[in-house]
Structures are given as structure tokens and as C-alpha cells.
PDB file of N, CA, C and O in Angstrom:
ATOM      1  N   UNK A   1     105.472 101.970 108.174  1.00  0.00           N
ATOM      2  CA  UNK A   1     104.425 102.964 108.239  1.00  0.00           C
ATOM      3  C   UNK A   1     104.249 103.595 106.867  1.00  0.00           C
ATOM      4  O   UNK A   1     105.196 103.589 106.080  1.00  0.00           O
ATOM      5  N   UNK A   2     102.723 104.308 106.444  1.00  0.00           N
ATOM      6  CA  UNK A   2     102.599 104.220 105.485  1.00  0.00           C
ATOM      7  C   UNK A   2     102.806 106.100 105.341  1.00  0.00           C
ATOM      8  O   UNK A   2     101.879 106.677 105.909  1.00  0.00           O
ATOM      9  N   UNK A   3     103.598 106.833 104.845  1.00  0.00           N
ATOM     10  CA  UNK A   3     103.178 108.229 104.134  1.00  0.00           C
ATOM     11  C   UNK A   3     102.559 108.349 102.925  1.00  0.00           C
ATOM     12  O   UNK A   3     103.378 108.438 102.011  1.00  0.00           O
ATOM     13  N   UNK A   4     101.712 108.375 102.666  1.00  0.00           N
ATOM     14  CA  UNK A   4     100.431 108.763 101.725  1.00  0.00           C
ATOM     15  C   UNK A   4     101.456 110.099 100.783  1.00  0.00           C
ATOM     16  O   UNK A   4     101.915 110.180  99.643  1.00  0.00           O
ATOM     17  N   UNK A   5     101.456 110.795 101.754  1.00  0.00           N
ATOM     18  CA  UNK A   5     101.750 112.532 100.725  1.00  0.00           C
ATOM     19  C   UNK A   5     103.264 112.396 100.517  1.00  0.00           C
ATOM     20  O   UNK A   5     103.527 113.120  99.557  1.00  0.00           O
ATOM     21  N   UNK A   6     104.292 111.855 100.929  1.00  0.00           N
ATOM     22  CA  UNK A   6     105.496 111.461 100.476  1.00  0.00           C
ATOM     23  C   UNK A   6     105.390 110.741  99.326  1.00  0.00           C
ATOM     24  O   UNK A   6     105.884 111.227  98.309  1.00  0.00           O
ATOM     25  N   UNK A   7     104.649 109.299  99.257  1.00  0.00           N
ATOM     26  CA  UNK A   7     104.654 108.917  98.587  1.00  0.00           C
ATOM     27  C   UNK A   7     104.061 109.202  96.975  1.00  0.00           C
ATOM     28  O   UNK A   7     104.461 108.835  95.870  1.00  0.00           O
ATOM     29  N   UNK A   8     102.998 109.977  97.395  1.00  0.00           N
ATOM     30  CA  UNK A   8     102.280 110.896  96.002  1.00  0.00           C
ATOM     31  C   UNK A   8     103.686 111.659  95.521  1.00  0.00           C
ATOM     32  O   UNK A   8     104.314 111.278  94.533  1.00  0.00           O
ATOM     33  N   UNK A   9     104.090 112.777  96.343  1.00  0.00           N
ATOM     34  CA  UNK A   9     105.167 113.661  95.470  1.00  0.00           C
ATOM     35  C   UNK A   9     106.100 112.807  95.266  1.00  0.00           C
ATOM     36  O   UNK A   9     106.450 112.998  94.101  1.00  0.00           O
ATOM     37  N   UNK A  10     106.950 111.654  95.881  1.00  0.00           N
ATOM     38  CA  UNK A  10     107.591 110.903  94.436  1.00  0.00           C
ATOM     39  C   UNK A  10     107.244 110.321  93.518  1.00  0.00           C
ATOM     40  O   UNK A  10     108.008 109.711  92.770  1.00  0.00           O
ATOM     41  N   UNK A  11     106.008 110.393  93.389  1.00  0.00           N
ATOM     42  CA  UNK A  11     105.315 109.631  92.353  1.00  0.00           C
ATOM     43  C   UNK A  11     105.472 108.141  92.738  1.00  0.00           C
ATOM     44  O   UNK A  11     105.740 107.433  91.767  1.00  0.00           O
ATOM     45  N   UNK A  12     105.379 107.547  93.824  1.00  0.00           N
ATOM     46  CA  UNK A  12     105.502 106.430  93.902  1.00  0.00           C
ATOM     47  C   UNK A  12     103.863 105.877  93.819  1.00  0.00           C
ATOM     48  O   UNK A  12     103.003 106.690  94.161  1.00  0.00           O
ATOM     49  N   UNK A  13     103.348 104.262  93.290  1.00  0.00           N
ATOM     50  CA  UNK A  13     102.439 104.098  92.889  1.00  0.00           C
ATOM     51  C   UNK A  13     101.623 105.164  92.208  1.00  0.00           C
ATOM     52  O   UNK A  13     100.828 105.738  92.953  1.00  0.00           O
ATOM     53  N   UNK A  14     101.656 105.631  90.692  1.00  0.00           N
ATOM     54  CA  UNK A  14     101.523 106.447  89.640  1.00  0.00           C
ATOM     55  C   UNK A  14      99.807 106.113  89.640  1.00  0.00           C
ATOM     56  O   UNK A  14      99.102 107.020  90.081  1.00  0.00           O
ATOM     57  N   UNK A  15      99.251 105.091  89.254  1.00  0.00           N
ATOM     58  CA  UNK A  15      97.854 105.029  89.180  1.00  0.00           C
ATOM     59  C   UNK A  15      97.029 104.569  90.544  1.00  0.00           C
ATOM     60  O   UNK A  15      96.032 103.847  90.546  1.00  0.00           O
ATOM     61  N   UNK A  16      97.599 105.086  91.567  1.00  0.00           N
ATOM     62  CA  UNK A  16      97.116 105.166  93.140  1.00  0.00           C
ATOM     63  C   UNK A  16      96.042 106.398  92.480  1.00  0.00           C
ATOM     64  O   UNK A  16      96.204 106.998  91.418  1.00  0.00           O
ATOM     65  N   UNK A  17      94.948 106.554  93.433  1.00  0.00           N
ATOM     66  CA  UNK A  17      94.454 108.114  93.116  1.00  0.00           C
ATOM     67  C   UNK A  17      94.949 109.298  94.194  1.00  0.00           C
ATOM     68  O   UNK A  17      94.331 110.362  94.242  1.00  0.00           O
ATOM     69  N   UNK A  18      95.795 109.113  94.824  1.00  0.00           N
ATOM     70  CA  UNK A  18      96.664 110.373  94.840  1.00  0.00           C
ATOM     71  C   UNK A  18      96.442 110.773  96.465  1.00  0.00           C
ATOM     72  O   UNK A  18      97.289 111.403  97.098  1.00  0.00           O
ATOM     73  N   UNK A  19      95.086 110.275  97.070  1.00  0.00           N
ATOM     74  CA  UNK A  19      94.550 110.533  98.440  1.00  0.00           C
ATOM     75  C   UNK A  19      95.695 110.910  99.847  1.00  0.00           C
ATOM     76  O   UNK A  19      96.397 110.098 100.449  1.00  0.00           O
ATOM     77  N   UNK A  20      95.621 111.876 100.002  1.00  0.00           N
ATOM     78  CA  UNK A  20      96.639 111.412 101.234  1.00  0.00           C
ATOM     79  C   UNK A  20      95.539 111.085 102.717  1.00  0.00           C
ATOM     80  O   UNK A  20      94.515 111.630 103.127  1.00  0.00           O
ATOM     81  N   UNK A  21      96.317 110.002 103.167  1.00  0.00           N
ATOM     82  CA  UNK A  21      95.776 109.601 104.429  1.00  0.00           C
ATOM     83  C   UNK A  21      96.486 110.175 105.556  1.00  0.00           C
ATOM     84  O   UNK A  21      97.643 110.246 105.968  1.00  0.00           O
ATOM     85  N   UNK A  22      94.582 110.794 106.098  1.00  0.00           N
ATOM     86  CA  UNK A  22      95.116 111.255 107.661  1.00  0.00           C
ATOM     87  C   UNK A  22      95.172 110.861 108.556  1.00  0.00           C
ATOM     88  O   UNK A  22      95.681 109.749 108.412  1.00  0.00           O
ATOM     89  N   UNK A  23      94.843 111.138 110.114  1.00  0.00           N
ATOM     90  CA  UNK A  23      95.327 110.983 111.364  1.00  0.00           C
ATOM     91  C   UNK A  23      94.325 109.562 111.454  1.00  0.00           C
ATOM     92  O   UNK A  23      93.113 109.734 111.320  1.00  0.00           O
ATOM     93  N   UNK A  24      94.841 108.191 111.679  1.00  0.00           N
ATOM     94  CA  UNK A  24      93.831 107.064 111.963  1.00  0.00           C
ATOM     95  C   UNK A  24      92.699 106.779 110.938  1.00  0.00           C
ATOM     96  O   UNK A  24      91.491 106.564 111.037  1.00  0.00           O
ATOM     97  N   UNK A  25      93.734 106.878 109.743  1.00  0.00           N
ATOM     98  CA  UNK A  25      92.969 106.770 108.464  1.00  0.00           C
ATOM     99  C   UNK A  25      93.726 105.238 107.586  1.00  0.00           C
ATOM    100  O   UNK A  25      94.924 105.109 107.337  1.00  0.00           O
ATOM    101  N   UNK A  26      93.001 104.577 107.367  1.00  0.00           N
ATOM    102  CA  UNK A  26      94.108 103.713 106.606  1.00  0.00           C
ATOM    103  C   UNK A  26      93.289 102.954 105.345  1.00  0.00           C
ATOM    104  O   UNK A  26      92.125 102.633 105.586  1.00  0.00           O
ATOM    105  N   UNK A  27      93.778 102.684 104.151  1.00  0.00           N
ATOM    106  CA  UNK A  27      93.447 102.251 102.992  1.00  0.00           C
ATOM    107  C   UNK A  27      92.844 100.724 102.944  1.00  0.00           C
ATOM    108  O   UNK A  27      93.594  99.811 103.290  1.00  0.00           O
ATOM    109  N   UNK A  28      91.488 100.425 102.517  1.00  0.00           N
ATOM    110  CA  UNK A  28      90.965  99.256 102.505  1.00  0.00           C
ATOM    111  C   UNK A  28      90.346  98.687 100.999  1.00  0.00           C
ATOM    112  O   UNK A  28      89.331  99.144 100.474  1.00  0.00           O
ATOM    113  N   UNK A  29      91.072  97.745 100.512  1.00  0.00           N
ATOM    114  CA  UNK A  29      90.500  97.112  99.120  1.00  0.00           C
ATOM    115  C   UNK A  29      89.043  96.522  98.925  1.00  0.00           C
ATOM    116  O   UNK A  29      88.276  95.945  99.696  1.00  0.00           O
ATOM    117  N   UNK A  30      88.984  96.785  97.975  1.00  0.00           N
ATOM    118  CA  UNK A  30      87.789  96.674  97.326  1.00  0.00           C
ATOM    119  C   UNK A  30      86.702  95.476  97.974  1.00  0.00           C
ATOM    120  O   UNK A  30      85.577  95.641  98.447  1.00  0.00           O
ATOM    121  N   UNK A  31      87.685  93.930  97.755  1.00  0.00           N
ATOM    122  CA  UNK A  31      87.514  93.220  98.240  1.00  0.00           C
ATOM    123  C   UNK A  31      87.556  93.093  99.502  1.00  0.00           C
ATOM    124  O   UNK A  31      86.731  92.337 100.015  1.00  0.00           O
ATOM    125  N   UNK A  32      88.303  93.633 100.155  1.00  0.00           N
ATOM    126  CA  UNK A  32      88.019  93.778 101.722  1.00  0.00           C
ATOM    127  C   UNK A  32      86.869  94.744 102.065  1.00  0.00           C
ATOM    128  O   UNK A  32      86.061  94.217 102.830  1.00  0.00           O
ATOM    129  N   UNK A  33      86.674  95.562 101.839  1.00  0.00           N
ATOM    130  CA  UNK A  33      85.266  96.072 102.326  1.00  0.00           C
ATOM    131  C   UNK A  33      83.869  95.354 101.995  1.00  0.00           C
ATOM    132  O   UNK A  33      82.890  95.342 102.742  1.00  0.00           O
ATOM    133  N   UNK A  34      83.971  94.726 100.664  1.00  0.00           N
ATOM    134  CA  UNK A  34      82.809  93.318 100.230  1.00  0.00           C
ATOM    135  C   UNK A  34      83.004  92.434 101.132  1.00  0.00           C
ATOM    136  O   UNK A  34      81.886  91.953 101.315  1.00  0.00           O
ATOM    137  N   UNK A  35      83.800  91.872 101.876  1.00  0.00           N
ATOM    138  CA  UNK A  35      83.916  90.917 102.811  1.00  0.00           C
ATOM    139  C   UNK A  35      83.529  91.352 103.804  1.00  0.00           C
ATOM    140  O   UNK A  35      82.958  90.515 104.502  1.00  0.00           O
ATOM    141  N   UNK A  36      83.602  92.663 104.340  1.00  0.00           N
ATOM    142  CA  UNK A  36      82.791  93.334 104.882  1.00  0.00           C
ATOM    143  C   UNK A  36      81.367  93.623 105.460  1.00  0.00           C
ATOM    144  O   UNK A  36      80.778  93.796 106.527  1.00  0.00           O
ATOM    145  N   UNK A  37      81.189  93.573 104.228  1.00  0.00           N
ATOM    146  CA  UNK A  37      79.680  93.733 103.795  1.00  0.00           C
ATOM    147  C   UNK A  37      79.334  95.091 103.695  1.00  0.00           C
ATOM    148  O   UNK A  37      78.217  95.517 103.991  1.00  0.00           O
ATOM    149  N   UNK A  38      80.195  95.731 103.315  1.00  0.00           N
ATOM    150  CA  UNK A  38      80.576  97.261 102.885  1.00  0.00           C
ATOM    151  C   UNK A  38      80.665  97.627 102.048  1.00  0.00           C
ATOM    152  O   UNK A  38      81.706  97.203 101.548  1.00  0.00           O
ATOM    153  N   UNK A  39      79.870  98.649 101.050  1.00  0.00           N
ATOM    154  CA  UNK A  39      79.898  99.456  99.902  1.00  0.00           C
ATOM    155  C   UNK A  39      81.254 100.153  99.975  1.00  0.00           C
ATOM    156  O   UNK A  39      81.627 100.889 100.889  1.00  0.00           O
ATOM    157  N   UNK A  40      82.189  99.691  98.477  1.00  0.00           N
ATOM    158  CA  UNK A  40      83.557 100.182  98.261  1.00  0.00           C
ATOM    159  C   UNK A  40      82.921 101.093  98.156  1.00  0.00           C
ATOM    160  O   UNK A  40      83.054 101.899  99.077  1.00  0.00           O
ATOM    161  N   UNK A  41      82.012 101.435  97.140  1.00  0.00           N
ATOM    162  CA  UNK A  41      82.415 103.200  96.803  1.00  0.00           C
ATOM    163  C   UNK A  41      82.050 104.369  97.782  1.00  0.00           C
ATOM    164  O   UNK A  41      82.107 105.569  97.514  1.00  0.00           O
ATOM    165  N   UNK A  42      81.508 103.563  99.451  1.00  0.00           N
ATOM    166  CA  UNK A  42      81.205 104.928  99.871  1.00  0.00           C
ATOM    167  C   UNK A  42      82.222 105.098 100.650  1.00  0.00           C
ATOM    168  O   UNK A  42      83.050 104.261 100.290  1.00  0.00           O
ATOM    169  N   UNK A  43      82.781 105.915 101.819  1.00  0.00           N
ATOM    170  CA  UNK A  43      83.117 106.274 103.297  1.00  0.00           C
ATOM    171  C   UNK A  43      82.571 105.249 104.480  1.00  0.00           C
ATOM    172  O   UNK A  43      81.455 104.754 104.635  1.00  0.00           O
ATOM    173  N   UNK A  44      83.479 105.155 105.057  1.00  0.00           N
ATOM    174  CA  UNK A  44      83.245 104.232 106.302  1.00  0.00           C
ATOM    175  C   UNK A  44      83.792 104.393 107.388  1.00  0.00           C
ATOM    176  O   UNK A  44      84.993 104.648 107.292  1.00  0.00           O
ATOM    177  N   UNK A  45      83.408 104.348 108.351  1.00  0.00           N
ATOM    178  CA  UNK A  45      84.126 104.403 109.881  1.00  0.00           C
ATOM    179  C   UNK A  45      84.069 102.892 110.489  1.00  0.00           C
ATOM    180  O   UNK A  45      83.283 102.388 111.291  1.00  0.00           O
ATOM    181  N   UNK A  46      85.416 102.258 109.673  1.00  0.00           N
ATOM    182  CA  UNK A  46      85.665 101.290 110.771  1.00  0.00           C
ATOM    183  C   UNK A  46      86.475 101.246 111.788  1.00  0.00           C
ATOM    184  O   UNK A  46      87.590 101.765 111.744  1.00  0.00           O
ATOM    185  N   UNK A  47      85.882 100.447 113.114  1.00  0.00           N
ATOM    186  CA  UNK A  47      87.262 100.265 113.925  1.00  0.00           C
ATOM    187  C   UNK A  47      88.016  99.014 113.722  1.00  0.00           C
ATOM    188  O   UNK A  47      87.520  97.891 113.812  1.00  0.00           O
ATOM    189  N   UNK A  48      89.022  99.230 113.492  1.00  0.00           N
ATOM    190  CA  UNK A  48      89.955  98.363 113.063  1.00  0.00           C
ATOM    191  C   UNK A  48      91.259  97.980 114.443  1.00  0.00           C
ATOM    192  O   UNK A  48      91.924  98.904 114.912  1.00  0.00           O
ATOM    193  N   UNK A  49      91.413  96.744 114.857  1.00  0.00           N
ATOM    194  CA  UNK A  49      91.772  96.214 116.129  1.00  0.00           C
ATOM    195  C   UNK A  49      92.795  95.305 115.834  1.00  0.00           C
ATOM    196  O   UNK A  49      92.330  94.257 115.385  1.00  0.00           O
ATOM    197  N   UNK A  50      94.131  95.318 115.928  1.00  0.00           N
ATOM    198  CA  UNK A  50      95.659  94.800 115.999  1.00  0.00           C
ATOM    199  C   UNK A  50      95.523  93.824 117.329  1.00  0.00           C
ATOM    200  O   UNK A  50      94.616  94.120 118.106  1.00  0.00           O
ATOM    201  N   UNK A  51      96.208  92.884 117.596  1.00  0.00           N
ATOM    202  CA  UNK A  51      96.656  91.945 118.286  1.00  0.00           C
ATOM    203  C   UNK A  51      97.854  91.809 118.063  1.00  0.00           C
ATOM    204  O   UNK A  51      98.480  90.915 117.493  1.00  0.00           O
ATOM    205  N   UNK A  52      98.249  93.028 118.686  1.00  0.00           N
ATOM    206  CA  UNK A  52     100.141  93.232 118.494  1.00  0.00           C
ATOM    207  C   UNK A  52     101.461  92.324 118.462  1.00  0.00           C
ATOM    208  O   UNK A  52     102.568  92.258 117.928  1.00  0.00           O
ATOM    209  N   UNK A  53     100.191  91.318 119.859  1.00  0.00           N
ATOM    210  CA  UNK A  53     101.686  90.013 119.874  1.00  0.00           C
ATOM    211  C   UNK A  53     101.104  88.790 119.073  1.00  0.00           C
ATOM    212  O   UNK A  53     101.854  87.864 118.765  1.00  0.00           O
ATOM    213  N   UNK A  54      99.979  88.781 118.788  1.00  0.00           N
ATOM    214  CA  UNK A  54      99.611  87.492 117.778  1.00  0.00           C
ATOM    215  C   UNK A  54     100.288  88.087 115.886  1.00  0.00           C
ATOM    216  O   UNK A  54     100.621  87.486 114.864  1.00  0.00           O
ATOM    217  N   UNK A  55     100.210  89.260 116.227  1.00  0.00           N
ATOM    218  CA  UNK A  55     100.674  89.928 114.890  1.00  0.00           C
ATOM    219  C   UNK A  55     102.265  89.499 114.658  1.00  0.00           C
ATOM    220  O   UNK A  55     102.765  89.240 113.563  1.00  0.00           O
ATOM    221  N   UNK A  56     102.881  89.485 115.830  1.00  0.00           N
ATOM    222  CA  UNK A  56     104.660  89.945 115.815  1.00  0.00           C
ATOM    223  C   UNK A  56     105.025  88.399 115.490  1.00  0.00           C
ATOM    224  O   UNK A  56     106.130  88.254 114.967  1.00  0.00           O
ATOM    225  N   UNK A  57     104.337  87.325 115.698  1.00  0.00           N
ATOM    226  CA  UNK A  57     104.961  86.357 115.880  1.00  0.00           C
ATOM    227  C   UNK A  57     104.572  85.509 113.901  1.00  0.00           C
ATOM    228  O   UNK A  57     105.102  84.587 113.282  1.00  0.00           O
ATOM    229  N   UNK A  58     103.610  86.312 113.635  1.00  0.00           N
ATOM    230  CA  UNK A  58     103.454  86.159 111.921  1.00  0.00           C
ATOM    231  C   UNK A  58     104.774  86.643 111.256  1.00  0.00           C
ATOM    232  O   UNK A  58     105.510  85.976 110.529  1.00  0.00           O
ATOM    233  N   UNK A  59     104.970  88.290 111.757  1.00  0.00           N
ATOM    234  CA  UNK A  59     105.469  88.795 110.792  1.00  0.00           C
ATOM    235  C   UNK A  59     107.212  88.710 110.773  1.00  0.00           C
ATOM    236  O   UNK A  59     107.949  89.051 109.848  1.00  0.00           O
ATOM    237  N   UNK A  60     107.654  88.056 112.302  1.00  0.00           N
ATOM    238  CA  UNK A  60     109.327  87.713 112.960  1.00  0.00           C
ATOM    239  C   UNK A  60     109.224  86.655 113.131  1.00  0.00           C
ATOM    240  O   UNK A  60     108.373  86.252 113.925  1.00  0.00           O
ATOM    241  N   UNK A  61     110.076  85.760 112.429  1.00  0.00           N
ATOM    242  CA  UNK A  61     110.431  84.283 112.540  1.00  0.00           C
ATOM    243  C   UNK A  61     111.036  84.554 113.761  1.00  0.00           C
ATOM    244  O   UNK A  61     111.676  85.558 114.073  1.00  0.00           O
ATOM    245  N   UNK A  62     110.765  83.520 114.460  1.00  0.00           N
ATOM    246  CA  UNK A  62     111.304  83.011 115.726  1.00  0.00           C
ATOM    247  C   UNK A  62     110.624  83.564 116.932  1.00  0.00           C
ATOM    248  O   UNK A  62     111.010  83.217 118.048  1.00  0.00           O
ATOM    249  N   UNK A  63     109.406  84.597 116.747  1.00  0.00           N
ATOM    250  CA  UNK A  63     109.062  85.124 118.173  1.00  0.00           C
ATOM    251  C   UNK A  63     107.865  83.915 118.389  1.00  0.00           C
ATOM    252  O   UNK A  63     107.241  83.489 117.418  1.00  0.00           O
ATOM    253  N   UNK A  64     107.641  83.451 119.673  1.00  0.00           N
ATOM    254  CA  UNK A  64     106.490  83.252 120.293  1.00  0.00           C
ATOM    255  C   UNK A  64     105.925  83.423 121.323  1.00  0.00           C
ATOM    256  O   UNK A  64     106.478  84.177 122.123  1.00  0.00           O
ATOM    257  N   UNK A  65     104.844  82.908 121.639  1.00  0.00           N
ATOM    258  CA  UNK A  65     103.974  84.232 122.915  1.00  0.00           C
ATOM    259  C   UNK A  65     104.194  82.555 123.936  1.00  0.00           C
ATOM    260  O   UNK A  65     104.064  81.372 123.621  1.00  0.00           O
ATOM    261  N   UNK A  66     104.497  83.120 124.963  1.00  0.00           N
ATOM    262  CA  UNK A  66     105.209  82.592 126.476  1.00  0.00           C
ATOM    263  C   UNK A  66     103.615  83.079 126.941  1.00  0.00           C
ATOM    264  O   UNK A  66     103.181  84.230 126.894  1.00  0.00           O
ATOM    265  N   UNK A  67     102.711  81.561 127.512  1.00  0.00           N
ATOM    266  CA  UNK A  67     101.823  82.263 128.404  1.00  0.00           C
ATOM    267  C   UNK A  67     100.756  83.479 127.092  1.00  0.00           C
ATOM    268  O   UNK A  67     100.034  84.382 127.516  1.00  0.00           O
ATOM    269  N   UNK A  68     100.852  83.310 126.264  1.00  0.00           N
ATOM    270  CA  UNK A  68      99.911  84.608 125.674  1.00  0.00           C
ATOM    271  C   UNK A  68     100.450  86.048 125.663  1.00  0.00           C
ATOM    272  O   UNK A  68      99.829  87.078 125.403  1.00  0.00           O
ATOM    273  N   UNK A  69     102.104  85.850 126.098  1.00  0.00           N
ATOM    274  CA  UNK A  69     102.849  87.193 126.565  1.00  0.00           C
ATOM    275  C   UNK A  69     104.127  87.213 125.807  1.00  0.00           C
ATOM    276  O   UNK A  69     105.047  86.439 126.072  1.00  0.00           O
ATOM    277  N   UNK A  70     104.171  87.957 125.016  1.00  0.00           N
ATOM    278  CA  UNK A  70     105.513  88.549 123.990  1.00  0.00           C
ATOM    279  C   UNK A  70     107.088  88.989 124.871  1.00  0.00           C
ATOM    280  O   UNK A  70     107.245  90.062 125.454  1.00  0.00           O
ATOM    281  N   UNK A  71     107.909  88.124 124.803  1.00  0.00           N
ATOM    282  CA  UNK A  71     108.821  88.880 125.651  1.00  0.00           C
ATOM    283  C   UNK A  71     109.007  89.952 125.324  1.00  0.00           C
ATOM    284  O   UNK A  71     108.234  90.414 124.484  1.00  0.00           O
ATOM    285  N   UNK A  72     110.210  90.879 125.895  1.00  0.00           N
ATOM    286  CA  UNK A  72     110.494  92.714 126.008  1.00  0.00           C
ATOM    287  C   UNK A  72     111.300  92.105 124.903  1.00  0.00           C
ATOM    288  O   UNK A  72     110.599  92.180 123.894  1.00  0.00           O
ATOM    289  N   UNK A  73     112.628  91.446 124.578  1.00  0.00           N
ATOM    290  CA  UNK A  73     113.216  91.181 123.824  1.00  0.00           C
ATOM    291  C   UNK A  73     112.891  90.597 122.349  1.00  0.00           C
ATOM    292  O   UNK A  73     113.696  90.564 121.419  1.00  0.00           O
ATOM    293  N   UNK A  74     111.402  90.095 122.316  1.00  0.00           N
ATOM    294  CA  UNK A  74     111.262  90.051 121.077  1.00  0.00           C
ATOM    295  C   UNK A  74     110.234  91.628 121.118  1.00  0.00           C
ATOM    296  O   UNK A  74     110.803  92.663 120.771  1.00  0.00           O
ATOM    297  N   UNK A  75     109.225  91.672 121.414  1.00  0.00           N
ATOM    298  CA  UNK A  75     108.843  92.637 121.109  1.00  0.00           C
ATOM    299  C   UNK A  75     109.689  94.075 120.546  1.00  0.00           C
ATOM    300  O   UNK A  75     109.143  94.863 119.775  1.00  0.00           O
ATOM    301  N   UNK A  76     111.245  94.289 121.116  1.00  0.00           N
ATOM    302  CA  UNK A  76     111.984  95.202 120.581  1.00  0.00           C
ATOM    303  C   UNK A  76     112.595  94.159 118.597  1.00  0.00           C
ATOM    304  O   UNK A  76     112.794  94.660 117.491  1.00  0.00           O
ATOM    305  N   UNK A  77     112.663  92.891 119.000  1.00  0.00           N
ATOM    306  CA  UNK A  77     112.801  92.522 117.407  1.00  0.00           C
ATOM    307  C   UNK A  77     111.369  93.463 116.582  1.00  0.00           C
ATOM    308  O   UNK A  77     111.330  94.388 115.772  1.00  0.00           O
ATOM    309  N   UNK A  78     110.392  92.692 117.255  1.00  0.00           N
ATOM    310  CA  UNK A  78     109.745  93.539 116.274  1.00  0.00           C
ATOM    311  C   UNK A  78     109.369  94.672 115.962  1.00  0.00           C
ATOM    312  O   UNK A  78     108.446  94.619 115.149  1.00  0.00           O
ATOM    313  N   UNK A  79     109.706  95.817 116.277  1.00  0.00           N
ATOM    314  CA  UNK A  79     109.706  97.121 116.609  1.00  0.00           C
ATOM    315  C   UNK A  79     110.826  97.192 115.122  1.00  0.00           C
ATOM    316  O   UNK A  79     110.584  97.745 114.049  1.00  0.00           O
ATOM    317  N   UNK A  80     111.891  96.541 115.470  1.00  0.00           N
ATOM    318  CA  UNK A  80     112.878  96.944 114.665  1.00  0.00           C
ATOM    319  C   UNK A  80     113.085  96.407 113.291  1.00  0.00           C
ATOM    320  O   UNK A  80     113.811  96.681 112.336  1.00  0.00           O
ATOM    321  N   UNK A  81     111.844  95.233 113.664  1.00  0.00           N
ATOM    322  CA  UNK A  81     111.704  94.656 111.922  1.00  0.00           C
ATOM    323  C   UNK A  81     111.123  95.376 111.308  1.00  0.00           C
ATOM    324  O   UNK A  81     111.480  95.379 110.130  1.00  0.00           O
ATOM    325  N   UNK A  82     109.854  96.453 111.697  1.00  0.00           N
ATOM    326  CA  UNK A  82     109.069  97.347 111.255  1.00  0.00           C
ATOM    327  C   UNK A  82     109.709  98.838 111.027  1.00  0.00           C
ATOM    328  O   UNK A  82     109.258  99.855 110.502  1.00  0.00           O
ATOM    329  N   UNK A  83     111.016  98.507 111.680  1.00  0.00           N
ATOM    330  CA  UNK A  83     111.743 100.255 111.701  1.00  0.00           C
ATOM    331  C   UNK A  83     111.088 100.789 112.766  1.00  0.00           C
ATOM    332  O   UNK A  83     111.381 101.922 112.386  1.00  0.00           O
ATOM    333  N   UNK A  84     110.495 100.986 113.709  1.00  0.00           N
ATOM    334  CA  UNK A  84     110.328 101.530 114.057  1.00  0.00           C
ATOM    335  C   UNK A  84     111.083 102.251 115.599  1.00  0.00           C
ATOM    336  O   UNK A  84     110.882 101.699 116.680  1.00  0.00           O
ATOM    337  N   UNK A  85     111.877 103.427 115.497  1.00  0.00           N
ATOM    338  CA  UNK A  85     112.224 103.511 117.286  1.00  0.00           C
ATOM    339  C   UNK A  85     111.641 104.142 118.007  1.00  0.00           C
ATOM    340  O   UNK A  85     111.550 105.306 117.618  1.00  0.00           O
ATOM    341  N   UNK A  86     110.966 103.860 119.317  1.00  0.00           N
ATOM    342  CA  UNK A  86     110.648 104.246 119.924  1.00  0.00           C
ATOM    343  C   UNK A  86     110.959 105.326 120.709  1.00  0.00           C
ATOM    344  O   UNK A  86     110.027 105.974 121.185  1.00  0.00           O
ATOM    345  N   UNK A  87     112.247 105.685 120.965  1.00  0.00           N
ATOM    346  CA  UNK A  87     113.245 106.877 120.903  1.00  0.00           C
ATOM    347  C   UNK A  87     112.575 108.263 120.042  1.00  0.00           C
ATOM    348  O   UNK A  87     112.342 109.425 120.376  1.00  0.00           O
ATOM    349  N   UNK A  88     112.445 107.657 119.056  1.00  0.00           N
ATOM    350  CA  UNK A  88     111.905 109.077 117.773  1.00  0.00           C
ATOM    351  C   UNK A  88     110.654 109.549 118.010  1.00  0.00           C
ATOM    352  O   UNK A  88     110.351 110.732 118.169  1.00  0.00           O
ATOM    353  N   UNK A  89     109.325 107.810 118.050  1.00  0.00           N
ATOM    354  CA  UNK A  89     108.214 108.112 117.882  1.00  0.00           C
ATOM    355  C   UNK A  89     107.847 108.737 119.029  1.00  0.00           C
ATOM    356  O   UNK A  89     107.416 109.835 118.676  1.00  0.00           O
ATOM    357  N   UNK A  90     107.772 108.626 120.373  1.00  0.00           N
ATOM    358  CA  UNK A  90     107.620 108.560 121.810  1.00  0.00           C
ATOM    359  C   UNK A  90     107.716 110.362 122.179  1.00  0.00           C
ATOM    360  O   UNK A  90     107.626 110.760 123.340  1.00  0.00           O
TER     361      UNK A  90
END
């Protein structure tokens, strides 16, 4: 997950411009908004749509979708390849 304003006050990425991103806000390149067919330099409201278990099985060697269906057991791999616990976020 990405912190925007953490990452500004350590100075991490120095020639970023500094933006912090808010609630269901997320950063799109230049080239990706031209592919688009989207003017970088303005504001945009896209909806942007994850395929959670076609995603998990890119980003975790060894998961695959049973039927189009992620087991509970990989789906917790990938939870945990991403850091993420559900315990905290929840």
C-alpha cells in the first residue's frame, strides 16, 4: 500500500511533486492516461476495477484459480505477499 504523506516527509522519491494521495485516489503516468485517451495535465475521475484473483495468481508464484475461484489458502498467501493483515485492516 501506497502512503503518499509518509513517504514525502522522508523524503522518499525527492523529485515526486510532493502530492499526497487521498481516500480512493491513486497515481496514473503520463503514458497511461494517453492510452487512455486522457489529457495528463488535467484531473480525472476514473473508475479503476481489480480482478483480485486473476491479479493474485500474476503477482504469487504458484497460486491458480480452481474453477475461476482462488482458494482461502492461497488467497491468505496473497494477502501476506502484499503485507497485508486483515486482523489490523478490518
Amino acid at each position: 500500500m501506497l502512503d503518499s504523506k509518509l513517504e514525502r516527509d522522508i523524503g522518499l522519491g525527492r523529485q515526486f511533486p510532493g502530492e499526497v494521495l487521498g481516500p480512493k485516489e491513486i497515481f496514473l503516468t503520463k503514458s497511461t492516461l494517453r492510452y487512455l485517451d486522457l489529457d495528463p495535465e488535467t484531473s480525472h475521475d476514473v473508475k479503476f476495477m481489480v480482478d483480485i484473483r486473476r491479479l493474485a495468481t500474476y503477482v504469487v508464484d504458484g497460486i491458480k484459480l480452481t474453477d475461476g475461484k482462488l482458494s482461502k489458502a492461497d488467497f491468505t498467501k496473497f494477502l501476506q505477499t502484499l503485507d497485508i493483515n486483515l486482523d489490523q485492516t478490518l
